[in-house]
N, C-alpha and C positions, 0 to 999 in steps of 0.2 A: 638388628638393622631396622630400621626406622622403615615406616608404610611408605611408597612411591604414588603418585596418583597414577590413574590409568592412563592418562593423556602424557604423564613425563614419562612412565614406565614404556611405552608407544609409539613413545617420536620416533621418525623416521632415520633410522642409519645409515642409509644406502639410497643411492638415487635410484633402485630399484622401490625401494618403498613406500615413495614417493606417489601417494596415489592422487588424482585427478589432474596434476599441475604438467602433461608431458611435453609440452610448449616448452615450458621454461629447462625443464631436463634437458631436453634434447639441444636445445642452445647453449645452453652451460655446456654440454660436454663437448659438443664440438670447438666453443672456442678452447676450452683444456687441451683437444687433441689438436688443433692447429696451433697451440701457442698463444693464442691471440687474446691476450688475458687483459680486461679493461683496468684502469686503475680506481673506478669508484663505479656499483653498482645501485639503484634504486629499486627494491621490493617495494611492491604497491597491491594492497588486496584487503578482502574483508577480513575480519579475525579468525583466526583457527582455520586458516586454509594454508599454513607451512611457508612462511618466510623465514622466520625466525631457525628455524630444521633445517632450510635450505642453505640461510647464510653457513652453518655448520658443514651442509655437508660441501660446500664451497669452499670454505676454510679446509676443509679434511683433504678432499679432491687437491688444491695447490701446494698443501705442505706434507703430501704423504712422503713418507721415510723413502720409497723407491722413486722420488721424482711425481711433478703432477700425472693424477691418471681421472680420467673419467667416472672409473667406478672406484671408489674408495674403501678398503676393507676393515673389515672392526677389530681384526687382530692386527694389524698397524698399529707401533705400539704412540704415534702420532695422535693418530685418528681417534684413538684411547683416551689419550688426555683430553684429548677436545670433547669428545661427548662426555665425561668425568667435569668440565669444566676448570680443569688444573692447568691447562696449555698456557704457558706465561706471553707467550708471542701473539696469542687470540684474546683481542681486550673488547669487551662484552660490555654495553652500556645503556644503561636505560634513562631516554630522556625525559620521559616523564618524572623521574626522582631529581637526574642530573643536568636540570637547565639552563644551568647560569653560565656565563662566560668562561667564570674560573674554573666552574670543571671542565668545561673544554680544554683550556689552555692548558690544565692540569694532564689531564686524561691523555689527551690528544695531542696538540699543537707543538706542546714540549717535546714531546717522547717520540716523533715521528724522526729525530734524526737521529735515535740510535739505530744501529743495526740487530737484527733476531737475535736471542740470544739460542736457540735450538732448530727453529722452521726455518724455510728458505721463504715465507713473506712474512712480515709484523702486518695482522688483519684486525679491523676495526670493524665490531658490527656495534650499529645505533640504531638500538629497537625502539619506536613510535619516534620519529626524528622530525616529526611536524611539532611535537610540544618544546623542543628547543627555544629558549628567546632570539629576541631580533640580534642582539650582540654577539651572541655564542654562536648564530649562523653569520656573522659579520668575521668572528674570529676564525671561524674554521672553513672560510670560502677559500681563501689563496690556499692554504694546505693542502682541499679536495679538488686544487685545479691542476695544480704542478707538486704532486706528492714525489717522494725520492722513489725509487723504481722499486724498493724491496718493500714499500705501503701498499695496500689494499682497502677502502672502504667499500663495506658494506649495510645499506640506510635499508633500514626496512621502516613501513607506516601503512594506517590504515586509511589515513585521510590524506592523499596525494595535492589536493589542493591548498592545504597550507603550505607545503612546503612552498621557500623562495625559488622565485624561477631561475634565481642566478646559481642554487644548488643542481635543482634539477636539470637543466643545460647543461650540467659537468658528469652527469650519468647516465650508463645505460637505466633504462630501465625495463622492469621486468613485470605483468602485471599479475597476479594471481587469480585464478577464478574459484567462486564457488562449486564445491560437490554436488554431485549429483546424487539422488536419489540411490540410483545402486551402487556407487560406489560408498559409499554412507554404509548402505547394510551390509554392503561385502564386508569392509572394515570392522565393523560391530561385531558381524559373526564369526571373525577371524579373534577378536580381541575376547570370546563368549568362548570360544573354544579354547582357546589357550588356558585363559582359565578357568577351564572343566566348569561352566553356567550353561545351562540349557533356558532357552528361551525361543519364545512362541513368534514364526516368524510377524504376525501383525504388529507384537510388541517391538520388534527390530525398526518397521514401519514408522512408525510413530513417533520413536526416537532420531529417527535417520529425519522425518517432515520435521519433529521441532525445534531441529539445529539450523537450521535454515541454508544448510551448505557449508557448514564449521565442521572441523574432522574434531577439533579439540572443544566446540559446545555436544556432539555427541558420544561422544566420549564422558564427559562429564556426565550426562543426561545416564550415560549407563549404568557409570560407578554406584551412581544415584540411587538408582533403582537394585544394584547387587547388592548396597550394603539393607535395604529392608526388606528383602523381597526374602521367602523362604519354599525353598528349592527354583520349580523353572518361574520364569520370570513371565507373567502373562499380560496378554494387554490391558484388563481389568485394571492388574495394579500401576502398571506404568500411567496409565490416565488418573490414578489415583493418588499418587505420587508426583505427577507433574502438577496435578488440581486443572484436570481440562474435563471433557462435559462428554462420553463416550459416543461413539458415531450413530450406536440406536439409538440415542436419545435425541441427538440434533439431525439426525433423519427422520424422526418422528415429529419435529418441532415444524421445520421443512414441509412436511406431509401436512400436517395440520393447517398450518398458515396459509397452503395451496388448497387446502378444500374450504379455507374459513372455520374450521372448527373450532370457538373460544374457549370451552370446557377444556378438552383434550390440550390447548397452551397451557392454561392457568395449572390445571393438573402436573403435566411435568417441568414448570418453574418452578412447582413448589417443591416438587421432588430432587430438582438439583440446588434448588435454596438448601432443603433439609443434609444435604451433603457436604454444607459447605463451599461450593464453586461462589464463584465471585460473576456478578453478571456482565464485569468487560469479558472473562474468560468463557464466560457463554456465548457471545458478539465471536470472538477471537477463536473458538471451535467450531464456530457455525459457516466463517473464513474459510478458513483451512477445508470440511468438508463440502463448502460450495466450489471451490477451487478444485477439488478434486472429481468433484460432479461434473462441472464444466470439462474438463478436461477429455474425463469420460464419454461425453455425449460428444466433442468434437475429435473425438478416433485419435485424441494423443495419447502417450504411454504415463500411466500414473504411475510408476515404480511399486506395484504391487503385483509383479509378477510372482514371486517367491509364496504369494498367499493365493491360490485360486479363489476362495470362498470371499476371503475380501473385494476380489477382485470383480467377482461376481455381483456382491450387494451392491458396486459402487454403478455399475452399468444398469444394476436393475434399479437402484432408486432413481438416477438419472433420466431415465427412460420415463418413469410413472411423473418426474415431475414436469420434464419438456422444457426444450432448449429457450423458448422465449421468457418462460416461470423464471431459469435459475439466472438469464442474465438481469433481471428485473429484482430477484432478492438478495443478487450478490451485490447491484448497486446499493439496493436499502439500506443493507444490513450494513457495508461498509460506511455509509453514511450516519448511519446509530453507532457505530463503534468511534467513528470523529464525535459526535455529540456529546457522548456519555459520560468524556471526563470534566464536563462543567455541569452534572447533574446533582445534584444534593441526597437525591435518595435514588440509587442506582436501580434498585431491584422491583418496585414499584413503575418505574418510568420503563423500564425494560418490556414489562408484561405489558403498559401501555402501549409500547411500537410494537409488539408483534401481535398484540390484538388489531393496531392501526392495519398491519400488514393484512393481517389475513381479509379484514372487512373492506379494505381501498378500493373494492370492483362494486362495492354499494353503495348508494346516491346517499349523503351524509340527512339527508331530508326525504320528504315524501317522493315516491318515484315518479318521474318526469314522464309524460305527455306523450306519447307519439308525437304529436304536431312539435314540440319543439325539438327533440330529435333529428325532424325532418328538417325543421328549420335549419339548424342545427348545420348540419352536412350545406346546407344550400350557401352558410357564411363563408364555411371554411374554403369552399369552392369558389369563391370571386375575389381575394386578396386583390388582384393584379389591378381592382378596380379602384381601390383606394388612395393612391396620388392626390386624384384631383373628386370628389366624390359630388361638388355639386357642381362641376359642368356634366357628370355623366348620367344626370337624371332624366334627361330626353329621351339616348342611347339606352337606357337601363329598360324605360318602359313600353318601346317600340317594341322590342321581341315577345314579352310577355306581356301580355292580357289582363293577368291576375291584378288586384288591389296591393298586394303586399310588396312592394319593392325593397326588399332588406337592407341594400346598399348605398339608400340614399334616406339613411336616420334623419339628416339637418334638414332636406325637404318634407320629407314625408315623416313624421315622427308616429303617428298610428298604425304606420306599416309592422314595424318591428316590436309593437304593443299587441297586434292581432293574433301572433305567434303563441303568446304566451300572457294571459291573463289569469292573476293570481289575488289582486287587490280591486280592482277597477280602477285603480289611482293611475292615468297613463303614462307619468314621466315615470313611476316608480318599476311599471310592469317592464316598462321598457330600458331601464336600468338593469333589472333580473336579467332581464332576455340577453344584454349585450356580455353580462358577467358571464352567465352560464358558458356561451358563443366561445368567450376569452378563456373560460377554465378550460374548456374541452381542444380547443386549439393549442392552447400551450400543452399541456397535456398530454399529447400528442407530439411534441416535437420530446419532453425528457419524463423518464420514469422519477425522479426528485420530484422536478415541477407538478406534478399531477399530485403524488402524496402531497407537498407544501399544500393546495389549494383544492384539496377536498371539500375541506371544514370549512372555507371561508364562505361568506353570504352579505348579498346588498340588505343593509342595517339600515339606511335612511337614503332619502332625498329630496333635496329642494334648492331650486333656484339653478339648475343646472349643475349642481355639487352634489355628486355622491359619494358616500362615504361606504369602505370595503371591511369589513369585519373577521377580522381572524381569531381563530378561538386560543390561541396560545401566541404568547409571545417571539418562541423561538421562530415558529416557522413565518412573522413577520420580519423577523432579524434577519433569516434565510434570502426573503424575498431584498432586502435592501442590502445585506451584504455583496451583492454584484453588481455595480451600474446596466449590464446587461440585462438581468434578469428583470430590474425594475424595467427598463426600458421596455422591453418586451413586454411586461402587462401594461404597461400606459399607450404602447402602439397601438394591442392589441384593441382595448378599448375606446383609442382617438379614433380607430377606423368603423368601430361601431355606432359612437355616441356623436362623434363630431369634433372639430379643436373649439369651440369655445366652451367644452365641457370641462372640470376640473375632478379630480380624484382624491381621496381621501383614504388613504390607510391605517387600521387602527386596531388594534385588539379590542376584546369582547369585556362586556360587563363584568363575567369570572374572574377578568384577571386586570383590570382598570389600573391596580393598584402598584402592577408594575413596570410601568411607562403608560407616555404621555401619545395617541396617536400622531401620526405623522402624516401632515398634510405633502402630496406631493401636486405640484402641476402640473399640466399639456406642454411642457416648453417644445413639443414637435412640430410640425403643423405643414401644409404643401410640401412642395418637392423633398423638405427636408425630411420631413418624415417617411417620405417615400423611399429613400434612399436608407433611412435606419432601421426599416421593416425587413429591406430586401438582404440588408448584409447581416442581421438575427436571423434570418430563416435560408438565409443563402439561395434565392430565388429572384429569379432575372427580369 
């Protein structure tokens, strides 16, 4: 006898077996016990979450030899052929192969007015039945509306959205959902024991996380790992075999990045380079454990009950790294993981963002001043004043005493030069002063925006045009990829500098070679700009 895989050897026989779907169970079997039997159903769900098992035990459950029954038995010699695949009356169709009209009308359309030749229904299941063409759901729409009473269809798909609406309106449908976490390991270690495999529950863990809710991708993930493994099956090798990045290591990556440690990164990049991992699969293990940290620090259940020890390391590294750390490196990292697949040298640019990571609480330049600090807070704190900034130069100066009114640039332009003196050049000092203002204000509103605009720095000025220097290309791309984002540093700088001031976005001399800067304008200015400030920052 020929190998079975483990996921065919496994399917489900019995709507007992039927693990995480009890929605759909329980409905199925009461319309069987009331009679009330639809003429076309629609399964809808991710993969490897039992539609295709259910249409069967659907099929078994209405043509069992004693009449429909709820729970279908395996010694029915019915139910037999069906899970054999022999039942002449269950016609089995995959529309991915068979799309075209004519196998419809062949398959299908034709043969729907004979009567059973052995069941008491002729059932039709149509596995992914969104890849069907537009014709072959044209052919087969009056059939699945007014089928003869002894037809049955059964549509399963993973993408419900293709499907025609005019099919969909002719079926129940059913949705499937993804597994959960223990029901995953329960499965696994029922399918470990059976056959006589001993394995290490963390290893169980790991395969049950990187099916992502599939009973038949872990399943697969296991067979995987039985056929190279030799004796119990441990987590070691299961990360080894799947090629992911162990969780000491991306808790130490973690650990590192939070204290700034550069040596201790570069040291174990090079240690999972020298293994072979691929650095999106470093990005995509570093996921998976920040997900699971999080979860940890907000008192959810990780599904690692079954491992106390795991369970342990995962609350105690959460703890050491703190709830605001891991939502600030799970946005990073998720952000390096979109980036990376337009990188040209992966493993290079990787050690780049996590050095970026760990250094981003250090001023990319010499450290800044107390006094502009102070400044600093003093900007962020009079936004409301920016509308109209030079009728509020009277209002501004009557309360305070001091020489420096910061809020009225276009009046007073030596105000917000006094802050911060770097050049003696005043429109240039005062260009710095308004940037800095704008980096730490944005900054403050998204953990992105703040990494984007670490690096950048006022490069020149004259004539009322400043020009903003960023040292890489991408995180210029960043900044213009959103009309928002731009918007928001050109407010942020109209309400510093003034509206007859202009901006100038550009990359750095390093990289000149690969675009052309980009000049933008103040197209903002009075009320309007008043009103585009407040709906960016959502402030009344």
């Amino acid at each position: 006898m020929s190998y079975i895989s483990l996921y065919r050897k496994y399917r489900s026989q019995t709507f007992g077996d039927l693990m995480g779907q009890e929605h759909v169970v329980k409905t199925l079997q009461n319309a069987i016990t009331t009679q009330r039997i639809a003429h076309a159903y629609l399964f809808t769900g991710p993969r490897g979450t039992g539609k295709t098992s259910s249409a069967r035990l659907l099929a078994k459950a209405l043509n069992a030899e004693n009449g429909p029954t709820a729970d279908p038995q395996d010694d029915d010699p019915i139910c037999q052929l069906i899970s054999a695949g022999n039942c002449i009356d269950v016609v089995e169709m995959d529309a991915a192969s068979e799309a075209g009209v004519e196998n419809v009308r062949e398959a299908i359309v034709d043969s729907v007015q004979y009567q059973p030749m052995m069941c008491r229904y002729k059932i039709f299941i149509i596995d992914e039945v969104h890849d069907l063409s537009a014709k072959a759901f044209d052919a087969l729409l009056k059939t699945i509306e007014e089928p003869p009473p002894h037809v049955v269809f059964i549509l399963a798909t993973t993408e419900y959205n293709k499907v025609p609406p005019t099919i969909r309106s002719r079926c129940q449908k059913f949705e499937f959902h993804r597994a959960s976490i223990q029901d995953l390991v329960s499965r696994l270690q029922y399918v470990a024991d059976q056959e006589g495999v001993k394995i290490e529950p963390g290893a169980l863990g790991a395969i049950a996380r990187m099916a992502d809710g599939g009973f038949r991708d872990a399943l697969t993930l296991l067979e995987q790992a039985l056929l190279t493994s030799e004796g119990t099956i441990t987590l070691n090798h299961v990360y080894d075999q799947l090629g992911l990045v162990s969780d000491e290591v991306v808790d130490g990556l973690l650990m590192a990045i939070k204290e700034g440690e550069v040596p201790r990164i570069i040291d174990l990049l090079n240690e999972v380079s020298r293994l072979g991992r691929d650095p999106r699969s470093v990005l995509e293990s570093m996921l998976h454990r920040l997900g699971d940290l999080t979860r940890a620090i907000y008192g959810i259940d990780i599904g690692a009950n079954s491992d106390s020890a795991q369970e342990a390391s995962i609350h105690e590294t959460a703890a050491r790294i703190g709830r605001e750390e891991l939502l600030t490196l799970r946005s990073a990292v998720a952000d390096s993981h979109r980036e990376i697949r337009d990188i040209s040298l992966p493993r290079l640019w990787l050690e780049s963002e996590l050095i970026r990571l760990a250094t981003r609480k250090q001023a990319p330049g010499p450290a800044k001043p107390k006094q502009s600090e102070e400044s600093t807070v003093a900007k962020v704190e009079k936004p409301p004043t920016k509308p109209e900034p030079k009728v509020q130069v009277p209002e501004a100066e009557s309360p305070k005493p001091k020489p420096e009114a910061k809020q009225q640039p276009v009046e007073e332009p030596k105000a917000a030069t006094s802050a911060v003196v770097e050049t003696g050049d005043p429109m240039f000092d005062r260009a710095v002063a308004a940037w800095r203002d704008s980096v730490e204000k944005l900054g403050a509103t998204s953990a992105s925006m703040r990494m984007k605009l670490a690096e950048s720095r006022v490069e020149s000025v004259q004539d009322n045009h400043v020009v903003i220097e960023f040292s890489r290309q991408m995180e210029l791309d960043w900044i213009n990829g959103l009309p928002k984002r731009l918007a928001a540093v050109i407010a942020e700088m109209a309400n510093r500098l003034g509206d007859d001031w202009t901006v100038e976005l550009g990359v750095g001399k390093r990289q000149s070679n690969l675009g052309q800067p980009q000049a933008v304008e103040l197209p903002l200015e009075g009320q309007k700009l008043a009103d585009t400030v407040r709906e960016i920052f959502g402030t009344n």
